[in-house]
C-alpha positions in Angstrom: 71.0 -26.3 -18.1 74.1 -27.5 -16.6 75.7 -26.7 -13.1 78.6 -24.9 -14.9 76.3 -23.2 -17.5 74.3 -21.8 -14.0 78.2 -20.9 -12.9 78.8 -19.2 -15.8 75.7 -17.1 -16.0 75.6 -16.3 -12.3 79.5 -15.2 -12.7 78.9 -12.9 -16.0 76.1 -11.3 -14.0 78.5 -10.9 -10.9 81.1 -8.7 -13.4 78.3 -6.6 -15.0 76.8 -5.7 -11.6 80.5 -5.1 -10.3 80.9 -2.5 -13.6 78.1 -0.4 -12.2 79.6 0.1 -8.5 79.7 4.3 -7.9 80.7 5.4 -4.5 77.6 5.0 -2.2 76.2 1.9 -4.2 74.9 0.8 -7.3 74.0 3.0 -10.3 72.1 3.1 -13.6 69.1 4.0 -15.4 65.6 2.5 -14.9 62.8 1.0 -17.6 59.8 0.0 -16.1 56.1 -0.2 -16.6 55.5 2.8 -14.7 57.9 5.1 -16.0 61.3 5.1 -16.4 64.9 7.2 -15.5 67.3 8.0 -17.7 68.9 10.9 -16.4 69.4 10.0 -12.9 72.2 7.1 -13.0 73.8 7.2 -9.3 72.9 4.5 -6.8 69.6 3.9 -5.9 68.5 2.7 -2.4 66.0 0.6 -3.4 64.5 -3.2 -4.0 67.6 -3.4 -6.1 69.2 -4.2 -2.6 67.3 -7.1 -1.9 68.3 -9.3 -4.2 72.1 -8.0 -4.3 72.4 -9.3 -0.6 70.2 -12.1 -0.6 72.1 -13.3 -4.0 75.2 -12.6 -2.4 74.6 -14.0 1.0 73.2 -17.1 -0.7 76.3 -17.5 -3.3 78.9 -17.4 -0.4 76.8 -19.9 1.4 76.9 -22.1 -2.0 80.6 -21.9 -2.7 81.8 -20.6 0.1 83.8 -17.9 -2.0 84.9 -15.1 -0.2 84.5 -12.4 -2.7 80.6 -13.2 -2.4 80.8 -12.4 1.4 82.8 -9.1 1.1 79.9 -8.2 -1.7 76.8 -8.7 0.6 79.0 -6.8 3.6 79.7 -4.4 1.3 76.7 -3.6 -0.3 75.3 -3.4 3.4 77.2 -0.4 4.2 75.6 0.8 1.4 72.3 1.0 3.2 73.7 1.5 7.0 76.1 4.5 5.4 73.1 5.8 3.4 70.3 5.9 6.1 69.1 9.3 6.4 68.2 11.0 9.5 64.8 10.2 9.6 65.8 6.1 8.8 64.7 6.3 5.2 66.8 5.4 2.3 68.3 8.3 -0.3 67.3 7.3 -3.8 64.9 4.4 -3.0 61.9 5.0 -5.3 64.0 3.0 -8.6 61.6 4.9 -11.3 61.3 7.8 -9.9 64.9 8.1 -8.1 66.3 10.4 -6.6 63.1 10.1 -4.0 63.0 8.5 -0.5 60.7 6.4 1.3 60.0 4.3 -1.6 57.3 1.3 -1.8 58.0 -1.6 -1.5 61.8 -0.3 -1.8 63.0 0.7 1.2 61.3 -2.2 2.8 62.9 -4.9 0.1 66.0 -2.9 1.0 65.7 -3.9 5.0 64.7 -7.4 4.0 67.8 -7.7 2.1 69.9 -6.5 5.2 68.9 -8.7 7.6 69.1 -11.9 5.5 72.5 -11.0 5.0 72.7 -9.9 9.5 75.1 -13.0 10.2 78.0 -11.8 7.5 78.3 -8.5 8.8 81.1 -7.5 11.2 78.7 -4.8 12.7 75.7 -6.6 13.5 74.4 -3.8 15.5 74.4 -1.4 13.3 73.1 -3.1 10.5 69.9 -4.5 13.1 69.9 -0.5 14.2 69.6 0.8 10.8 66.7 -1.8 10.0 64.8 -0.7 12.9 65.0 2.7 12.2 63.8 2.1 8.6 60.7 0.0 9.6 59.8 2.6 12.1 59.6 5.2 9.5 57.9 3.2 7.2 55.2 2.7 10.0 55.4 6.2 11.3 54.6 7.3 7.3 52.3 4.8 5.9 50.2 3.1 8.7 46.7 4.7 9.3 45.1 2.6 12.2 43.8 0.1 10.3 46.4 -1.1 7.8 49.7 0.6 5.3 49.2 2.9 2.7 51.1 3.5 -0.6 51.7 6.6 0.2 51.8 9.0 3.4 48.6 10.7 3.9 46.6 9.1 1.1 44.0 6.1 1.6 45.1 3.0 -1.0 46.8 -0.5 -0.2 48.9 -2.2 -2.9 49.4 -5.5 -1.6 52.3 -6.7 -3.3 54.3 -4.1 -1.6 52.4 -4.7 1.9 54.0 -8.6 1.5 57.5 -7.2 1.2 56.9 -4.8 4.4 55.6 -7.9 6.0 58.7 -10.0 4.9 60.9 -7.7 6.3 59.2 -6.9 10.0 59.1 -10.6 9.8 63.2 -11.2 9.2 63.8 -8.6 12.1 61.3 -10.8 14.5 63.3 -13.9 13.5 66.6 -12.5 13.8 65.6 -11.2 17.0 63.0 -12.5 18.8 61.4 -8.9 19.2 57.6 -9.3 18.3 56.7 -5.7 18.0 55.8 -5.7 14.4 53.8 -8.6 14.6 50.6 -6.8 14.8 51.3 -4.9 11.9 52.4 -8.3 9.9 49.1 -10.1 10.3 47.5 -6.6 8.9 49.5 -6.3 6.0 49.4 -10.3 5.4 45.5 -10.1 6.1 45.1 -7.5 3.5 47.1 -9.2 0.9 44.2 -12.1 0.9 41.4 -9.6 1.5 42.1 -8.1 -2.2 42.3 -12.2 -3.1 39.8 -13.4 -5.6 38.3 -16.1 -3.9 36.5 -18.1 -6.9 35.5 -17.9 -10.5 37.7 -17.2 -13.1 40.7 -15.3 -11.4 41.1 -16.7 -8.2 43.3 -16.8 -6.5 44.7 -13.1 -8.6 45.1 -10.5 -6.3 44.3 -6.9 -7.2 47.3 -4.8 -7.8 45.5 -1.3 -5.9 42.6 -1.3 -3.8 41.7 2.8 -3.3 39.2 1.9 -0.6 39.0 -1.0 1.8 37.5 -4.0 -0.3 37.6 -2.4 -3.3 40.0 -3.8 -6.0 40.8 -2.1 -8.7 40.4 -5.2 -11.5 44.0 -5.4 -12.2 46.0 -8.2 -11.7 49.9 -8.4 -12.6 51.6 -11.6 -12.4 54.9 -10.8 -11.3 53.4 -8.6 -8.6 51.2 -11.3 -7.3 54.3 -13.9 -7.5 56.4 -11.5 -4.9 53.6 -12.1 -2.6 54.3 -15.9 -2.5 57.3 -15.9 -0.3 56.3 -13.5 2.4 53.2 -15.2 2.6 55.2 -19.1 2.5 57.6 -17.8 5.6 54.8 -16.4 7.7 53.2 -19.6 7.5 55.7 -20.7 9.3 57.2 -18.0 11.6 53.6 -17.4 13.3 52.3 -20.6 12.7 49.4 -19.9 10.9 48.2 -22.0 7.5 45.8 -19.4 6.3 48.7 -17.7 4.5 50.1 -21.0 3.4 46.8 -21.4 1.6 46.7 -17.8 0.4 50.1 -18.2 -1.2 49.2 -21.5 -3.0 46.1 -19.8 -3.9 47.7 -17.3 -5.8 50.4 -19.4 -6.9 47.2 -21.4 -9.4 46.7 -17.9 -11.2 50.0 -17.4 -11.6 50.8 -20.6 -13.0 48.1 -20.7 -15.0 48.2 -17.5 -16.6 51.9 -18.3 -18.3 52.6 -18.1 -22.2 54.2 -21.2 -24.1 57.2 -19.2 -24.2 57.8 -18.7 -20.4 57.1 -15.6 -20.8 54.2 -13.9 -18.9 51.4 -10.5 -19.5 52.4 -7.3 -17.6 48.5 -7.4 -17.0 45.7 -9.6 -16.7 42.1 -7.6 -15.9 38.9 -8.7 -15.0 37.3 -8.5 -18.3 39.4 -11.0 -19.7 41.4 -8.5 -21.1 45.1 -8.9 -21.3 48.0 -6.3 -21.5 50.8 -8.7 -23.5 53.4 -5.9 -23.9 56.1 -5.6 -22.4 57.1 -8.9 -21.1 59.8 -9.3 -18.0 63.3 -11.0 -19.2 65.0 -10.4 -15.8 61.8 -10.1 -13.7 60.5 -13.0 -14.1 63.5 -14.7 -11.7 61.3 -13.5 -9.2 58.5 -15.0 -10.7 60.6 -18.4 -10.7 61.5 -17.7 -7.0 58.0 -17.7 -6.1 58.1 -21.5 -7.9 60.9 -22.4 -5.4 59.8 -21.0 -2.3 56.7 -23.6 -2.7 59.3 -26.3 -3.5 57.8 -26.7 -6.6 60.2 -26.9 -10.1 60.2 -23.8 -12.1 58.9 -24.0 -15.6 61.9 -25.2 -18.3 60.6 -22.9 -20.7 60.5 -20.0 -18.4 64.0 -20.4 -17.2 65.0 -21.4 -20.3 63.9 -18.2 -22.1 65.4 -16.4 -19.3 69.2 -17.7 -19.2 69.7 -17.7 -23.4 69.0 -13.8 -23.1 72.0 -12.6 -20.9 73.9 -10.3 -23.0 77.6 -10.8 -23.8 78.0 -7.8 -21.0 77.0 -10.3 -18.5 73.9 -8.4 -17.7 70.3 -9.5 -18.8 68.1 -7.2 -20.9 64.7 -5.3 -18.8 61.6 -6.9 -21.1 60.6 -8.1 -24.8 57.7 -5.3 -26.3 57.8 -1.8 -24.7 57.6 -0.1 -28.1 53.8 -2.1 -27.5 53.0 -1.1 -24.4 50.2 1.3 -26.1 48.9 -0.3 -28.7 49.4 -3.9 -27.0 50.0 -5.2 -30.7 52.9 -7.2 -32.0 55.2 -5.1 -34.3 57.6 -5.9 -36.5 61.4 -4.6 -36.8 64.3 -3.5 -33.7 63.5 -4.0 -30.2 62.4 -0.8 -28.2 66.0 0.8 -26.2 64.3 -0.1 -23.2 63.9 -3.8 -24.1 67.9 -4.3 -23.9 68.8 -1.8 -21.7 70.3 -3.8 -18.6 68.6 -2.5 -14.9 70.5 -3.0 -11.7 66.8 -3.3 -9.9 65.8 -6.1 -12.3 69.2 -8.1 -12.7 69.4 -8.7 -8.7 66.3 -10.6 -9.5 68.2 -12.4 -11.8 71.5 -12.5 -9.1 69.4 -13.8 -6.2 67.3 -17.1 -8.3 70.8 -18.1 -9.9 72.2 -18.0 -6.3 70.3 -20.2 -5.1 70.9 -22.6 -8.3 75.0 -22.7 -7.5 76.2 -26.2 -7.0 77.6 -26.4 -3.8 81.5 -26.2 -3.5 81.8 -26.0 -7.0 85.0 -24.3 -8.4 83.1 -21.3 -10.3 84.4 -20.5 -13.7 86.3 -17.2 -14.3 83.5 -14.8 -16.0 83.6 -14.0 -20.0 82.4 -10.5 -20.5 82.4 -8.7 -23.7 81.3 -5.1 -25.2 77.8 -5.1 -26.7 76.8 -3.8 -29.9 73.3 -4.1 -30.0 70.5 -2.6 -33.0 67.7 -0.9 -31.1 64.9 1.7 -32.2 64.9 5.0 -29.8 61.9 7.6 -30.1 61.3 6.1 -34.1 64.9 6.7 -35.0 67.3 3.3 -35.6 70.3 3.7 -33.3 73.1 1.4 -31.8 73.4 0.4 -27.7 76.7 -0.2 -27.3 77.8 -0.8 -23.5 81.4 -1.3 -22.2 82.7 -1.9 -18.3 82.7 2.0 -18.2 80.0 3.6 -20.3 76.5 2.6 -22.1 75.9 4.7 -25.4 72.7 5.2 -27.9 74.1 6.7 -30.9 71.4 7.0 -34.0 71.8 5.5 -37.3 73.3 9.0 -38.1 76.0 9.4 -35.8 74.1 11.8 -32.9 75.2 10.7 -29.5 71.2 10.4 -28.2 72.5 9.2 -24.5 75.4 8.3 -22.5 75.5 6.8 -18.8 79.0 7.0 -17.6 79.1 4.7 -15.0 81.3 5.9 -12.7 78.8 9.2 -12.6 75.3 9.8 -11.3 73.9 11.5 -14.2 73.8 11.1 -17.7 76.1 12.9 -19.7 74.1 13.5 -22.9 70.5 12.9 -22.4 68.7 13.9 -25.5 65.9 11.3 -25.2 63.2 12.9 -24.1 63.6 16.1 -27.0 63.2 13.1 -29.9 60.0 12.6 -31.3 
């Protein structure tokens, strides 16, 4: 693709992101694997934030276009203004918003602060606020021997673990302060104790392990590729090439486990098993970021199928397949809602790999956004998305409004979803 193709993506992304701005941060509903929310829209606290400031930080170092820089300082008071008392985020659990002290969220969150540290004109605060947040995170989740998911219950997910790593790692490096350190090497070592070390999988890491050593046989590709960079910079903050190994360890499953298409499974398990349905569209930039941070050249076909799906609104749609996630077969006829629906928390994926794509000093192109009118199946009924710079509908075949996300709001206004069967 060419530099001003990159522009132009990264720029129609930049107005569809700007279109979901509510006082406090940015809003919308979620689709996700997991679950999803429709009915909460406001801004959300969560891993959203770390690719909006790393994206942003990045683009203003690219082109050196102010507007980039006022976004990351902006979207910083975000998190400094919503800090609660006890240094957790509001809204930072994304599919189950409006929770706190979400994982990896709130950590994500930090990590995106502090890359963005040197563009903010209150430096303090923002290092404050990030200190505050990993303490509570460590005051919530360690339990002597390593981080749980969740306070008060036994489980590591190791994926997450990297992230909180990442981050205690930015705030050493911006600071010289080695207090985390300890906790680092414990959340890095865990990461490559649920490791497959040989056979089949290795290199796959275990999405949950309820006890210590104990995997639980699934192994996600996009989770294991956000372990990549955290494990690529400790290598090189403490020094140590276990975790350089570890990361190009998991990197060969990975890589390996990619469709023709550039697509990748949600699941891979250790019966051989695969869960095909439904595919990332705008996750797998993380995926592709986990190619860069090992210098190595992102797959063509990958990015390719990722760039010719951005929607005329500028945004890029959640995944191909959720109305398969059950029976994990291929069916015919309209995309699933969910497929198209356009996700703060998965575009900033998006935001941050095309940021780092931006020719340098390039004059960027002014963005070309339109209203989409888009065919989609809802709960077995045909309907029409049709999204604007203010509102996202789902209107049946028949004319009943099914949902309505007014952007400016942090609820949906009609939210008839969940009564269709």
């Amino acid at each position: 693709m060419s530099d001003f193709a990159l522009a132009r993506a990264f720029v129609n992304l930049d107005a569809w992101l700007e279109s979901t701005r509510q006082p406090g941060g940015y809003g919308g509903p979620v689709a996700h694997w997991w679950q999803n929310r429709l009915q909460f829209v406001g801004p959300g606290l969560d891993w959203r934030y770390e690719g909006l400031l790393i994206g942003y930080t990045t683009a203003y170092a690219r082109t050196r276009d102010s507007r980039f820089a006022d976004r990351a300082v902006r979207a910083a008071l975000d998190l400094t203004d919503g800090q609660r008392q006890d240094g957790s985020y509001t809204a930072s659990q994304f599919e189950i918003n409006p929770g706190f002290l979400g994982t990896p969220h709130e950590a994500a969150a930090t990590l995106g602060l502090l890359k963005a540290h040197h563009l903010l004109p209150d430096r303090e605060r923002a290092l404050s606020t990030a200190a505050r947040n990993l303490d509570r995170l460590v005051e919530s989740l360690w339990d002597g021997k390593g981080f749980n998911d969740r306070p008060g219950i036994r489980g590591r997910v190791p994926n997450k673990l990297a992230t909180l790593a990442h981050a205690m790692l930015a705030y050493q490096q911006l600071t010289g302060d080695e207090r985390y350190e300890p906790f680092v090497r414990s959340a890095l070592n865990d990461v490559i104790c649920y490791m497959v070390e040989r056979g089949e999988f290795e290199g796959a890491v275990h999405q949950y392990a309820p006890e210590a050593g104990e995997g639980d046989g699934r192994f996600f590709p996009y989770y294991n590729a956000r372990c990549i960079p955290p494990l690529v910079e400790a290598a090189t903050i403490l020094g140590d090439r276990t975790y350089a190994g570890a990361a190009e360890a998991i990197f060969g499953f990975v890589d390996k486990t990619m469709h023709e298409d550039g697509s990748w499974p949600q699941i891979v398990y250790t019966s051989g098993r695969q869960a095909s349905w439904p595919r990332w569209t705008a996750g797998v930039a993380d995926i592709l970021l986990a190619y860069r941070a090992l210098e190595k050249t992102p797959p063509r076909q990958a990015l390719t199928r990722l760039l010719t799906a951005q929607l005329a609104s500028g945004a890029f749609p959640t995944a191909e397949g959720f109305k398969q996630q059950i029976s994990q077969r291929s069916l015919p006829g309209r995309p699933d809602y969910r497929d198209l629906l356009p996700v703060v928390g998965w575009n900033d994926k998006v935001l941050r790999l095309l940021s780092a794509m931006l020719p340098r000093d390039m004059p960027l192109p002014q963005a070309t956004v339109a209203r989409t009118h888009l065919d989609v199946r809802c709960w077995g009924r045909n309907a029409v998305m049709t999204e604007t710079s203010l509102d996202l509908t789902i209107t049946s075949a028949g004319g009943e409004e099914l949902y309505r996300w007014q952007k400016s709001r942090p609820w949906a206004e009609t939210h008839r979803l969940l009564e269709i069967r």
